[in-house]
gemmi code that builds the backbone of each chain (N, CA, C; Angstrom):
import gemmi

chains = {
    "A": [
        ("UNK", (137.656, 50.914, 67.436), (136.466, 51.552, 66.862), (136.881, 52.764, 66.017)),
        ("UNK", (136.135, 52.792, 64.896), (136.570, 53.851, 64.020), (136.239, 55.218, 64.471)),
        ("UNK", (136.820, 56.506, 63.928), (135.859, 57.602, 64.731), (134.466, 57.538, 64.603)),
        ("UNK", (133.960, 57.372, 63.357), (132.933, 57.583, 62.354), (131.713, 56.640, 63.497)),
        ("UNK", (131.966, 55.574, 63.619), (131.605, 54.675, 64.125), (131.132, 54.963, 65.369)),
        ("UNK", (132.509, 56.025, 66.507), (132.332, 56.301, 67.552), (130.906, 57.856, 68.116)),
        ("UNK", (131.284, 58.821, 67.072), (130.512, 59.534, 66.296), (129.196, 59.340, 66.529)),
        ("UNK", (128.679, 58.267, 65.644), (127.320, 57.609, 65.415), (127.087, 57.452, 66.565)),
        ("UNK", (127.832, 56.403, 67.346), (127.251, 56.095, 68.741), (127.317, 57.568, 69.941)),
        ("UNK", (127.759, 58.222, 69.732), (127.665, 59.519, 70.159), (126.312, 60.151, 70.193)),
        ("UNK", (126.097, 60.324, 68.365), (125.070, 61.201, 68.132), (123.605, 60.250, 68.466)),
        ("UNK", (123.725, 58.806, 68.793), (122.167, 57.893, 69.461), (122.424, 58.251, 70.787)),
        ("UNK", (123.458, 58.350, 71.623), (123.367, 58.610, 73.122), (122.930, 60.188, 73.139)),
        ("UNK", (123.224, 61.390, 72.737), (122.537, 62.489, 72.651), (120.686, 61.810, 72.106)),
        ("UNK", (120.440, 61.734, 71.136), (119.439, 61.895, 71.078), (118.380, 60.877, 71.843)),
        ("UNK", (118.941, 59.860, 72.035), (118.357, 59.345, 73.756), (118.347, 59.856, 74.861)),
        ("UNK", (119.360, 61.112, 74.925), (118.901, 61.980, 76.072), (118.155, 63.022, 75.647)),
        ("UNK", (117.911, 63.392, 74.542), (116.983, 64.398, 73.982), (115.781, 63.716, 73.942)),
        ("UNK", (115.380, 62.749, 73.936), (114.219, 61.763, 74.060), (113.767, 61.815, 75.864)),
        ("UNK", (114.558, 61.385, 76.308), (114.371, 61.606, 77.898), (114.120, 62.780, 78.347)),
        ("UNK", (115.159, 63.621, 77.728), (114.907, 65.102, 78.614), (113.131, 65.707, 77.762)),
        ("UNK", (112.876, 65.576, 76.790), (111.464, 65.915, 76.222), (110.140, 65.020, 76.799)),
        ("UNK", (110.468, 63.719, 77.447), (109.484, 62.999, 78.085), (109.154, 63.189, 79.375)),
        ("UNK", (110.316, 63.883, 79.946), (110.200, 64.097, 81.415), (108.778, 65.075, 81.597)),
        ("UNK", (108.399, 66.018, 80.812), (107.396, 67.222, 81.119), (106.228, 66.445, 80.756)),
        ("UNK", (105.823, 65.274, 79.943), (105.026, 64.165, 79.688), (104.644, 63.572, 80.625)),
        ("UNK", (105.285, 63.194, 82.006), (105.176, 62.412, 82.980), (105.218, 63.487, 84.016)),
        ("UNK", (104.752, 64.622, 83.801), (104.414, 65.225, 85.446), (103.387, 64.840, 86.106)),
        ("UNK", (103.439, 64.866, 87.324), (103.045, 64.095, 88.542), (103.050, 62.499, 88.557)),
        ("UNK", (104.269, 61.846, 87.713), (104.292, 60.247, 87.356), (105.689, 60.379, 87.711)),
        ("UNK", (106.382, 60.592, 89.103), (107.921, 60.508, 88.618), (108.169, 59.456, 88.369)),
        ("UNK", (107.411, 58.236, 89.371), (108.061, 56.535, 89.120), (107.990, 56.019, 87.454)),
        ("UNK", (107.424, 56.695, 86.777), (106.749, 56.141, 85.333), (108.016, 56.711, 85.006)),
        ("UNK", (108.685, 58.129, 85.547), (109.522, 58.580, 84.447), (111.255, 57.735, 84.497)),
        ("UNK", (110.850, 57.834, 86.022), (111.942, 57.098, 86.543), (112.206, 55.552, 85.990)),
        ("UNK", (110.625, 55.204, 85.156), (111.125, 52.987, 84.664), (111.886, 53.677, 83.726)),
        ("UNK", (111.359, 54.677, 83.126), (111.622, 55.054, 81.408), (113.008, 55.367, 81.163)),
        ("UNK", (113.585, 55.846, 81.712), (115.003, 56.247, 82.222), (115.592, 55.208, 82.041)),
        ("UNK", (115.216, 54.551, 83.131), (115.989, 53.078, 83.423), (115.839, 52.463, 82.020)),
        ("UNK", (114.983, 51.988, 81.272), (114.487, 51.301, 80.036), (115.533, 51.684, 79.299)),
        ("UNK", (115.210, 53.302, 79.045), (116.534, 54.059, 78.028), (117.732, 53.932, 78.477)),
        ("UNK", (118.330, 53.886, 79.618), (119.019, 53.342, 79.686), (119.979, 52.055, 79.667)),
        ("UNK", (119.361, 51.112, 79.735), (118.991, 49.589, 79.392), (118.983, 49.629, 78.198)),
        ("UNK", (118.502, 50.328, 76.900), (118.673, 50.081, 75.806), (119.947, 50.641, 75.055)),
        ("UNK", (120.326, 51.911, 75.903), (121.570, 52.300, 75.456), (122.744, 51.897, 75.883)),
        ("UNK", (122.564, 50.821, 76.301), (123.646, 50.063, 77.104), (124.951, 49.630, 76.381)),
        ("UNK", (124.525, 48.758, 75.412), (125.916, 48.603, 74.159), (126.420, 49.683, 73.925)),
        ("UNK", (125.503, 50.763, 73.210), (126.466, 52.076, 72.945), (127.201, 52.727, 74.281)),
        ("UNK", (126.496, 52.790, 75.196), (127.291, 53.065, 76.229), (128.522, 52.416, 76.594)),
        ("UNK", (128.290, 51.183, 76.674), (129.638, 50.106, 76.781), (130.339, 50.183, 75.445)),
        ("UNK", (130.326, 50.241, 74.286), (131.155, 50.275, 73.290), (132.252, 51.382, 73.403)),
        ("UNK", (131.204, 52.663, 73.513), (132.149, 53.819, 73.804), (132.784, 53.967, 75.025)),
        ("UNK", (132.607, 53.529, 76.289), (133.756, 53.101, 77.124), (134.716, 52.644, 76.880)),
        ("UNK", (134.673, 51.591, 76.105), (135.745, 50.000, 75.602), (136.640, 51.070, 75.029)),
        ("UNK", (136.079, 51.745, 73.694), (137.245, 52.970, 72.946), (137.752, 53.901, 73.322)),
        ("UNK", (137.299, 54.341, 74.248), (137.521, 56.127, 74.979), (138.371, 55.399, 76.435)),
        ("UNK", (137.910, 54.677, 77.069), (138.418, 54.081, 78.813), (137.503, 54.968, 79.433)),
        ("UNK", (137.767, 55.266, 80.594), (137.037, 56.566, 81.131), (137.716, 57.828, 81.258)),
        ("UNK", (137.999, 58.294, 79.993), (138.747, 59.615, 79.736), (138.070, 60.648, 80.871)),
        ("UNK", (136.804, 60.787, 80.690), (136.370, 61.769, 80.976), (136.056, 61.856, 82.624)),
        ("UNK", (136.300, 61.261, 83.001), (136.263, 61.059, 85.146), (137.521, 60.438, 85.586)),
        ("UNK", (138.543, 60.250, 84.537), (139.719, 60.049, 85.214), (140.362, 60.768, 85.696)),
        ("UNK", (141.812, 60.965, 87.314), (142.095, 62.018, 87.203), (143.023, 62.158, 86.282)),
        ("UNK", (143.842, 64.035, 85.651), (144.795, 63.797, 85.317), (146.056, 63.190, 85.419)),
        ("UNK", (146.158, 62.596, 86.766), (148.156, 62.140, 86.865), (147.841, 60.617, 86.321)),
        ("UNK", (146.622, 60.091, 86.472), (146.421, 58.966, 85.761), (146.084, 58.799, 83.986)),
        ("UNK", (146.443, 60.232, 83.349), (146.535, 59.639, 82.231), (148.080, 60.475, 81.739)),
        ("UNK", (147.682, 60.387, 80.557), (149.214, 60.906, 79.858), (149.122, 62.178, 78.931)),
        ("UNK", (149.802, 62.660, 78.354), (149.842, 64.236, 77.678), (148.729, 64.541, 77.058)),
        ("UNK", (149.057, 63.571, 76.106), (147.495, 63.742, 75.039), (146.133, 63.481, 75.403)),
        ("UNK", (146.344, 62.374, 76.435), (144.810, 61.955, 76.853), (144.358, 63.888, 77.593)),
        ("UNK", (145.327, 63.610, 78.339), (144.682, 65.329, 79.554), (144.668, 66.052, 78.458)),
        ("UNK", (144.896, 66.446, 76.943), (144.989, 67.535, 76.463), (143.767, 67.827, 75.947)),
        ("UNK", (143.208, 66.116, 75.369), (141.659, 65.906, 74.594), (141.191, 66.148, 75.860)),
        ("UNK", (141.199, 65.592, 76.924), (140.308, 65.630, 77.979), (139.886, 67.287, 78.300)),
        ("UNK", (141.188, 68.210, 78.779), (140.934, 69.824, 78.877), (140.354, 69.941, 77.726)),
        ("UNK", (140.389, 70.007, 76.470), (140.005, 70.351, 75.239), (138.707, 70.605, 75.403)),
        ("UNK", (137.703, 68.820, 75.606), (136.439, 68.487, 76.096), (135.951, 69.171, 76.610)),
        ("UNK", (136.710, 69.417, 78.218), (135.972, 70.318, 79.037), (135.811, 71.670, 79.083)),
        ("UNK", (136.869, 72.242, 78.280), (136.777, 73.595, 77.900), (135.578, 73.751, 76.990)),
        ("UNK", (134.975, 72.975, 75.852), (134.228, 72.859, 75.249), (132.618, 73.276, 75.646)),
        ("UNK", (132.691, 71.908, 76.689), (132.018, 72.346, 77.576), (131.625, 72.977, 78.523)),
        ("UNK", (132.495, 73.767, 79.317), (131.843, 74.740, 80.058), (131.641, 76.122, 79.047)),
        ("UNK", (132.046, 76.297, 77.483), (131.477, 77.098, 76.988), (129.888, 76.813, 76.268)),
        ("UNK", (129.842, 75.316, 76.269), (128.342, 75.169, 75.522), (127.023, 75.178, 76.853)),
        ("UNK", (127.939, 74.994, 78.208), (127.311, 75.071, 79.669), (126.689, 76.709, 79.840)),
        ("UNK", (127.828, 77.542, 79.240), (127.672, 78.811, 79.560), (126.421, 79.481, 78.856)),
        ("UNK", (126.769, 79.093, 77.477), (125.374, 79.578, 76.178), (124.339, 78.783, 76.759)),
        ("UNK", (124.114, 77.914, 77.051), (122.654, 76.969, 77.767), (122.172, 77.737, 79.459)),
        ("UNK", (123.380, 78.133, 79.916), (122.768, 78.684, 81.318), (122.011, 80.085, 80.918)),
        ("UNK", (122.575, 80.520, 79.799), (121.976, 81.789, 79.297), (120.925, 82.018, 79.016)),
        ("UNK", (120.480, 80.569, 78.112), (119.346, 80.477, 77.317), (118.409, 79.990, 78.082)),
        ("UNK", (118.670, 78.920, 79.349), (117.859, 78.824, 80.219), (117.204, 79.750, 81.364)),
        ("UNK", (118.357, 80.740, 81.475), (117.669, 82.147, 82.188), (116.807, 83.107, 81.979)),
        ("UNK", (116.766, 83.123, 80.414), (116.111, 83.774, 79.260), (114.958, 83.421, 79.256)),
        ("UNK", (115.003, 82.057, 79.076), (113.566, 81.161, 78.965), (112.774, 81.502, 80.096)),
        ("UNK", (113.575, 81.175, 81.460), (112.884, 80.889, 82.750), (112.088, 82.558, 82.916)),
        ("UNK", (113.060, 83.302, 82.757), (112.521, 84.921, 83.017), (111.416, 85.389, 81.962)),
        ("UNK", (111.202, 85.083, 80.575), (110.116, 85.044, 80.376), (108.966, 84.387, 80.734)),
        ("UNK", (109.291, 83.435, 80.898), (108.042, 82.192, 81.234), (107.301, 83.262, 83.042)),
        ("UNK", (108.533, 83.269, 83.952), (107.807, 83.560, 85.153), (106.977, 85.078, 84.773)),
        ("UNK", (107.759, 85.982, 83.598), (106.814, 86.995, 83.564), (105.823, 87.085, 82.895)),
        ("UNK", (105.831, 86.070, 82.144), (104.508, 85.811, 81.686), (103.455, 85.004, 82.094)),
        ("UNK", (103.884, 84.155, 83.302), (103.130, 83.839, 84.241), (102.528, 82.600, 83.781)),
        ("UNK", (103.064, 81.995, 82.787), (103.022, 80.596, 82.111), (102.374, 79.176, 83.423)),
        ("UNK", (103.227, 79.348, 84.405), (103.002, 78.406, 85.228), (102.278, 78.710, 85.988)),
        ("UNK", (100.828, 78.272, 85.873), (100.023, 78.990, 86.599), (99.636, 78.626, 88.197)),
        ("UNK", (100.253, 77.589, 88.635), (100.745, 77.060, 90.206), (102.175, 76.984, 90.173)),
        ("UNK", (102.254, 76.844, 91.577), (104.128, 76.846, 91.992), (104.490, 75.707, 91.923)),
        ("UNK", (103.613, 74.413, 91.934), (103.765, 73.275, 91.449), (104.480, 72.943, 90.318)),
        ("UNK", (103.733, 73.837, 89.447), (104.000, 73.758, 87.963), (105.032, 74.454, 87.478)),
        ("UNK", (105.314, 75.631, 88.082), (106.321, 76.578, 87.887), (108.110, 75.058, 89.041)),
        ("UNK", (107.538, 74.493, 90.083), (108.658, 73.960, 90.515), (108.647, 72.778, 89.393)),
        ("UNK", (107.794, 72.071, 88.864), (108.105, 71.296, 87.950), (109.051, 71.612, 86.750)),
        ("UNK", (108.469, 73.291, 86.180), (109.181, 73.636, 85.024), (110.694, 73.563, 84.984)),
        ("UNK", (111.050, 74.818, 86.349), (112.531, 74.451, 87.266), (113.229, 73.231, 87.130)),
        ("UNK", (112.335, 72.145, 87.488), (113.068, 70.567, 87.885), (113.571, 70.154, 86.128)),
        ("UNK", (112.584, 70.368, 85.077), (113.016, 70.193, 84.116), (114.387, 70.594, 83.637)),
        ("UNK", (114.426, 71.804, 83.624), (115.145, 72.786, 83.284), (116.630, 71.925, 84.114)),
        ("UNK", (116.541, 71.834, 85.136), (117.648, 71.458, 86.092), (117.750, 70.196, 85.617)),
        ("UNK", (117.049, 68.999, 85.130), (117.633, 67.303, 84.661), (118.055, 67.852, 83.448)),
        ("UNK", (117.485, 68.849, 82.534), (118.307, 68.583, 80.969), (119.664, 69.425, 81.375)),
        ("UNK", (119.757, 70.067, 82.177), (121.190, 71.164, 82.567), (121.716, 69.539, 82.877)),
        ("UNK", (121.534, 68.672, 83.746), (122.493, 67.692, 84.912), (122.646, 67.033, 83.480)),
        ("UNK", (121.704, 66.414, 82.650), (122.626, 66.011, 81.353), (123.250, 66.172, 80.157)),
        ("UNK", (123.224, 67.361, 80.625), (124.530, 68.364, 79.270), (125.508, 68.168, 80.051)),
        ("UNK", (125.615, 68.583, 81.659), (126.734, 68.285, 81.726), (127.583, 67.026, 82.220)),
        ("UNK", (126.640, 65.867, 82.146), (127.692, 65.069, 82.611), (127.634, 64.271, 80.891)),
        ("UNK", (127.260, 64.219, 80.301), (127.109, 63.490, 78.612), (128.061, 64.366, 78.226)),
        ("UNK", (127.917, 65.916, 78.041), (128.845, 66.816, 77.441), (130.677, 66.652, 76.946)),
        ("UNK", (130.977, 66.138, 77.852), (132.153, 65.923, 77.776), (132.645, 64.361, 77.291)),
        ("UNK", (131.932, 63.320, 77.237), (131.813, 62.415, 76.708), (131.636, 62.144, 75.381)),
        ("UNK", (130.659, 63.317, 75.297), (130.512, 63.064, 73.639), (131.431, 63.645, 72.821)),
        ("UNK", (131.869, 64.800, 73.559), (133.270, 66.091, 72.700), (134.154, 65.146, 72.976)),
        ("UNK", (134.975, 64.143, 73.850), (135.755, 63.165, 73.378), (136.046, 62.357, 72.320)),
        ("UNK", (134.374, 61.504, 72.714), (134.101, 60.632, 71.656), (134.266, 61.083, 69.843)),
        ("UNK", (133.846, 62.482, 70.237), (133.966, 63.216, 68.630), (135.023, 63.687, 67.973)),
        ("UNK", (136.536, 63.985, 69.493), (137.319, 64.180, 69.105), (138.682, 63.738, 69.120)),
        ("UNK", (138.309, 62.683, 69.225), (139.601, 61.285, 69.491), (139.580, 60.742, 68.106)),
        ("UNK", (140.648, 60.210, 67.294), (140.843, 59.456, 66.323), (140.422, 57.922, 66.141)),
        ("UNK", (140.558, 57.833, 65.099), (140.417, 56.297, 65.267), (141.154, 55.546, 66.055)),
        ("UNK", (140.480, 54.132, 66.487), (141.521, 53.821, 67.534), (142.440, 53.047, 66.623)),
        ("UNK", (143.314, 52.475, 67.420), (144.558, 52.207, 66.475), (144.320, 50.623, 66.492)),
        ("UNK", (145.058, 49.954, 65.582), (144.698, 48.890, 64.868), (145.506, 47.808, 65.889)),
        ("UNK", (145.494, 46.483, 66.079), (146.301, 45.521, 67.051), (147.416, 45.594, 66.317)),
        ("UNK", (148.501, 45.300, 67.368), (150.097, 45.438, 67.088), (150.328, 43.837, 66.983)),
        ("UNK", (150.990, 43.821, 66.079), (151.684, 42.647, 65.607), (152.824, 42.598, 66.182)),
        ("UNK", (153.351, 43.229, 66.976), (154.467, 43.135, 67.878), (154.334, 42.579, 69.216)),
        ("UNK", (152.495, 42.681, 69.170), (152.094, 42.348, 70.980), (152.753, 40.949, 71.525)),
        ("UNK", (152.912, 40.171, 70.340), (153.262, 38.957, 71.059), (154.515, 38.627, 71.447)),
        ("UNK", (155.510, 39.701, 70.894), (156.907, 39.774, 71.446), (157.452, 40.141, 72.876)),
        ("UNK", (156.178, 41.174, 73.427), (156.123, 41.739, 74.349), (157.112, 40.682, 75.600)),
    ],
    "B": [
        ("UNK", (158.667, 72.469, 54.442), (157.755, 72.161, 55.856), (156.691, 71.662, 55.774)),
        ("UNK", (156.136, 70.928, 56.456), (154.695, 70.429, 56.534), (153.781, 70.457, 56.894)),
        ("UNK", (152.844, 71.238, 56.813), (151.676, 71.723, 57.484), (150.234, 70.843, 57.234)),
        ("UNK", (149.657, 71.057, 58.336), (148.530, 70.408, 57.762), (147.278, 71.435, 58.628)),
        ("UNK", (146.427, 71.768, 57.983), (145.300, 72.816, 58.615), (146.083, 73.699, 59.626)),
        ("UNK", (147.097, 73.954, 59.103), (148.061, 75.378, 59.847), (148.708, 75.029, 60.912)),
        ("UNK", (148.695, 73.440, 60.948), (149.646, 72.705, 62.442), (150.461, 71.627, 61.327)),
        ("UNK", (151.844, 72.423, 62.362), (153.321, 71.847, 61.752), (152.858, 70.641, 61.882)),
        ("UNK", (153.275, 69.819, 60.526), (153.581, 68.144, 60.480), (154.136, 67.656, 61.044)),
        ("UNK", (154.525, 66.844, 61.761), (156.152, 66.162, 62.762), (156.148, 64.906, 62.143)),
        ("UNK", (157.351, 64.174, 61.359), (157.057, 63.296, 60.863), (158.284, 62.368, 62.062)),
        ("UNK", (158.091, 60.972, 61.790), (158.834, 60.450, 62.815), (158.891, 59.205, 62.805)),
        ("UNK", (160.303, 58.581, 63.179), (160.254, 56.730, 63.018), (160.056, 55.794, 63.756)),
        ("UNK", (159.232, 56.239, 64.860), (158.413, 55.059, 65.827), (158.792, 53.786, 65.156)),
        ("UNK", (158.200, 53.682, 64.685), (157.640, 52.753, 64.487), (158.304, 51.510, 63.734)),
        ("UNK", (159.115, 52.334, 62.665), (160.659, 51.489, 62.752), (161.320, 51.062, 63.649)),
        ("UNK", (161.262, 52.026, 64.786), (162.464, 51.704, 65.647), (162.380, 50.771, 66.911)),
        ("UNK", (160.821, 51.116, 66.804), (160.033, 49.679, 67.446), (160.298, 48.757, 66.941)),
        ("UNK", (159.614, 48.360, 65.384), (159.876, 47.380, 64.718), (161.186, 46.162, 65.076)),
        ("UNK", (162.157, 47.541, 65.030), (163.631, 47.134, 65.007), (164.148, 45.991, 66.278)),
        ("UNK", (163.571, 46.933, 67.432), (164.040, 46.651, 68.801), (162.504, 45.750, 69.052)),
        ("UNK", (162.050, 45.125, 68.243), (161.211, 44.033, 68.211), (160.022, 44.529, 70.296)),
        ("UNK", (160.056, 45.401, 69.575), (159.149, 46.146, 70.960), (157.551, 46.370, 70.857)),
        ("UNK", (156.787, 45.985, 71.395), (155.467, 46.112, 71.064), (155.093, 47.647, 71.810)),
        ("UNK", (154.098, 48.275, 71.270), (153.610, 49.542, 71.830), (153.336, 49.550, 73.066)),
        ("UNK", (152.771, 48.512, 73.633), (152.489, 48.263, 75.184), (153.608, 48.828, 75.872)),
        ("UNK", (154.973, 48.072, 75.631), (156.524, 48.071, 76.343), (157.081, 49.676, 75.681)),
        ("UNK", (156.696, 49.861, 75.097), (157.364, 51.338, 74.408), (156.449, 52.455, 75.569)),
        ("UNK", (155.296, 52.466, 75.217), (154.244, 53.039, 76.157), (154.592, 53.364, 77.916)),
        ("UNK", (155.246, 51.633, 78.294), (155.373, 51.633, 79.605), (156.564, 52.315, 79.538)),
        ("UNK", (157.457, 51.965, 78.973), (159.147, 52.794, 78.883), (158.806, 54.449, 78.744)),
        ("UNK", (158.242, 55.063, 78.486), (158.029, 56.713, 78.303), (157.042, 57.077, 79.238)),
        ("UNK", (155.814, 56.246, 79.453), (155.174, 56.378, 80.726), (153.766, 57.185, 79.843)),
        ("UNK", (153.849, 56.510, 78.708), (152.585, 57.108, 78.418), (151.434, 55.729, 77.635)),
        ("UNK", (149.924, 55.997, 77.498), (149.073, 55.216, 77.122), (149.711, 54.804, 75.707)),
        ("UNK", (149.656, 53.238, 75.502), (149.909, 52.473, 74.247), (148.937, 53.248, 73.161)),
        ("UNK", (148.000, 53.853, 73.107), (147.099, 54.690, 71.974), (147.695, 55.269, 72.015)),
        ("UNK", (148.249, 56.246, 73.077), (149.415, 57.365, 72.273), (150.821, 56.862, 71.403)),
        ("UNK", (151.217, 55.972, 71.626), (152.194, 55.189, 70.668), (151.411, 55.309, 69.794)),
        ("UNK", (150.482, 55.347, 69.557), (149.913, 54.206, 67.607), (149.355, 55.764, 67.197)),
        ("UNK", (149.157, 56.549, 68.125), (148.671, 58.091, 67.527), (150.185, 58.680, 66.763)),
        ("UNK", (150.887, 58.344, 67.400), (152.013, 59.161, 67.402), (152.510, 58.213, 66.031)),
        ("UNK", (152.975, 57.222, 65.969), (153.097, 56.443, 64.343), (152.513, 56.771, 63.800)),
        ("UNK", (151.063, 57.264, 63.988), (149.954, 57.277, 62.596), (150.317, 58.974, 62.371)),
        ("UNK", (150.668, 59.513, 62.953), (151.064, 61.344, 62.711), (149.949, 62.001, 63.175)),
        ("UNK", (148.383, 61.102, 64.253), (147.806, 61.856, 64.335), (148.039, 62.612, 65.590)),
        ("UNK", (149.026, 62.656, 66.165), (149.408, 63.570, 67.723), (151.102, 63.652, 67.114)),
        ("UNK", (151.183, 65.368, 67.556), (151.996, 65.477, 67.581), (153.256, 65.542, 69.658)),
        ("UNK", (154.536, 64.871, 69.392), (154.546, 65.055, 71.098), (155.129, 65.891, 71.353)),
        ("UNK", (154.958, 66.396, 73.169), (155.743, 67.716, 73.640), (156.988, 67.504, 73.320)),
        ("UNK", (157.477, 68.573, 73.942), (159.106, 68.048, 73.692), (159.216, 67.395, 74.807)),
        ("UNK", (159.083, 67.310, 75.952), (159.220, 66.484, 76.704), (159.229, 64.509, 76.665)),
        ("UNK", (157.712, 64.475, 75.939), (158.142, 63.416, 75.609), (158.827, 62.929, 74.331)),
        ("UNK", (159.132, 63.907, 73.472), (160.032, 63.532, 72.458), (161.353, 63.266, 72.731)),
        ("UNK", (161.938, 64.414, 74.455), (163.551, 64.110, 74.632), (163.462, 62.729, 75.126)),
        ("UNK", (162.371, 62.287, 75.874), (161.669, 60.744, 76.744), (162.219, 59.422, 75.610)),
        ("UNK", (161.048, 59.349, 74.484), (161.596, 58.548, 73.378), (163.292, 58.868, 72.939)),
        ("UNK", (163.882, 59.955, 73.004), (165.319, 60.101, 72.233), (166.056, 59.342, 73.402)),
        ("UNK", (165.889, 59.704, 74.656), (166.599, 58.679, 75.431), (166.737, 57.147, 75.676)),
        ("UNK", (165.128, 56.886, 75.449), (164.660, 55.346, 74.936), (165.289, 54.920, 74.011)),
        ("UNK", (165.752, 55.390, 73.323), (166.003, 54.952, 72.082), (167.907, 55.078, 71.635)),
        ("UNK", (168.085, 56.211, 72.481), (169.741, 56.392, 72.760), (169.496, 56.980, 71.088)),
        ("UNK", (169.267, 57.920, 70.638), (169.426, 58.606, 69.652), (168.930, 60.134, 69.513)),
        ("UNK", (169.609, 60.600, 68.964), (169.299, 62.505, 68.768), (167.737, 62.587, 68.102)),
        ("UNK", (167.341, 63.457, 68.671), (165.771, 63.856, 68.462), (165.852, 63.866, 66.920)),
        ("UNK", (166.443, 64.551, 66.248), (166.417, 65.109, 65.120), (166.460, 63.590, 64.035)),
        ("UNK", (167.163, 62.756, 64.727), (167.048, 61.120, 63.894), (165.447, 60.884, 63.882)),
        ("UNK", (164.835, 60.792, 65.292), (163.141, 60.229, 65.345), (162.172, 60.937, 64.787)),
        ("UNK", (162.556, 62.656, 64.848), (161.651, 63.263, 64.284), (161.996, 64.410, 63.491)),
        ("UNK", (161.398, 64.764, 62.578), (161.601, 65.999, 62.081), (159.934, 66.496, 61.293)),
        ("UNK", (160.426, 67.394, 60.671), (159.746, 68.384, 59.730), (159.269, 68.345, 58.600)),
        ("UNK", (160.065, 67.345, 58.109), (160.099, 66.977, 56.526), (160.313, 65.467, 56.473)),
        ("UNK", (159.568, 65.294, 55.555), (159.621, 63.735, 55.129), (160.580, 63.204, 55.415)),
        ("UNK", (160.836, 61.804, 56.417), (162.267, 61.252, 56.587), (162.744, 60.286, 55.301)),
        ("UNK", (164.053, 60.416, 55.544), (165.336, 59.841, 54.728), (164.931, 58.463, 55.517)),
        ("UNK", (165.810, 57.652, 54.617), (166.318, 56.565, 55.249), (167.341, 56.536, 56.404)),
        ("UNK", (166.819, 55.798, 57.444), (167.500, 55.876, 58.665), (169.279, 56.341, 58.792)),
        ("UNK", (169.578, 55.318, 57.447), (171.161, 55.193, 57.662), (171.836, 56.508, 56.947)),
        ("UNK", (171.173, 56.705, 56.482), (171.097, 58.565, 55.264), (171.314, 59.461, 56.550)),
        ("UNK", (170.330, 59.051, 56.753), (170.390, 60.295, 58.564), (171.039, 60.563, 59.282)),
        ("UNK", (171.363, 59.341, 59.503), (172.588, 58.936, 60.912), (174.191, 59.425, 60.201)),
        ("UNK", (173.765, 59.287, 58.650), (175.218, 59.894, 58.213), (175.437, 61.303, 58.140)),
        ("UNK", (174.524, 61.548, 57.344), (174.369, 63.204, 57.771), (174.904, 63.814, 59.026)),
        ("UNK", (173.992, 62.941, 59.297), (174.218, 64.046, 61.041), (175.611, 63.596, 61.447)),
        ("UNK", (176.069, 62.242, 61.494), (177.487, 62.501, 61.671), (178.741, 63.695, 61.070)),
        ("UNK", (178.378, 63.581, 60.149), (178.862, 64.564, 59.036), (178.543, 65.926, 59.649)),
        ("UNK", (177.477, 66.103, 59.947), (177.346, 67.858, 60.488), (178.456, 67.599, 61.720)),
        ("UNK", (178.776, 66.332, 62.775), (179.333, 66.327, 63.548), (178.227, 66.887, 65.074)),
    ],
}
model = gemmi.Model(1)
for chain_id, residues in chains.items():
    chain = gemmi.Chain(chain_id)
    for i, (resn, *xyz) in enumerate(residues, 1):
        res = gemmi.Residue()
        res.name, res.seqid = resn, gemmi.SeqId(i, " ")
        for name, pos in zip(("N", "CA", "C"), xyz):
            atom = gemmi.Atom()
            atom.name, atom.element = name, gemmi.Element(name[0])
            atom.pos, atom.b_iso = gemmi.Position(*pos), 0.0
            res.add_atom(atom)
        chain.add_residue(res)
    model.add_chain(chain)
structure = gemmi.Structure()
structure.add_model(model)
structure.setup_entities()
């Protein structure tokens, strides 16, 4: 898979979770509704999901002694990435949350634990997508079949 | 020297020397102990390797680092090998 290629399928799995994470506050008091929808989106992102496995392997949940220099280097790279785009989002979500409670936005604790729960599924998928996608974005093309394979 | 966005170039003859020793990336990969994508990264110039695995390949290969890789555009293999005899 080309990068360009890998990229693209990158930037539809983000915005399928930007689709999910914006529907979830749509479906309060419906978790099972939110929960088909999930599943659905997920189900539809399935090729891209499987494509970018096929190119990447599972870089990103492997341990290190199971891969090799470069893989662990993109891999730290990734995750360094991410726990700095983790850090600016925990910020911005504290920011948010502390205005909202002082302004008293949620006007039950219901609503105020709903806001929370939100806040906490789009955090759980920054960070487990996060590092998947800074791979996917920063790995090369993959390399072309060896004409040597059959000498092997 | 060769730079590219302020990271030294390493240029290098994988891929000849594969060629040569009629070795597919898979068997080169398993011989150094690293993923066959890092073989084809490392031919294409888009990874450069530690030294570690560069002394790895020089032993694979029973030849001086300075033959597989360098800095500057490579010579022809046999140019090289004379040279460097010549430096001794």
């Amino acid at each position: 898979m080309t990068r360009q290629k890998r990229r693209i399928f990158a930037i539809l799995m983000t915005l399928s979770f930007i689709a999910l994470f914006f529907t979830l506050p749509l479906m309060e008091n419906k978790p099972l509704t939110f929960v088909a929808i999930a599943l659905f989106a997920s189900l539809l992102t399935q090729p891209v999901r499987k494509g970018l496995k096929l190119s990447l392997g599972n870089l990103w949940e492997q341990k290190d002694s199971d891969l090799d220099e470069r893989q662990q280097a993109i891999k730290n790279q990734a995750y360094r990435w991410s726990y700095r785009v983790m850090i600016f989002a925990s910020i911005i979500v504290i920011m948010i949350g502390r205005t909202v409670l002082q302004s008293a936005v949620p006007d039950t604790p219901e609503r105020a634990f709903n806001l929370l729960l939100w806040f906490m599924v789009g955090f759980a998928l920054l960070q487990l997508w996060l590092p998947q996608f800074l791979i996917a974005w920063l790995e090369p093309d993959d390399i072309q079949a060896d004409p040597l394979k059959e000498k092997a | 020297m060769g730079t590219k966005d302020n990271k030294l170039t390493i240029y290098n003859r994988l891929q000849v020397l594969r060629a040569e020793r009629g070795l597919s990336r898979q068997a080169l990969a398993k011989a150094v102990e690293v993923n066959y994508q890092t073989i084809g990264y490392l031919e294409r110039g888009d990874y450069n390797p530690s030294l570690e695995l560069a002394f790895r390949l020089s032993h694979f290969f029973e030849l001086p680092i300075e033959i597989i890789f360098s800095t500057e555009p490579l010579k022809p293999m046999s140019e090289a090998l004379l040279e460097y005899r010549k430096k001794g």
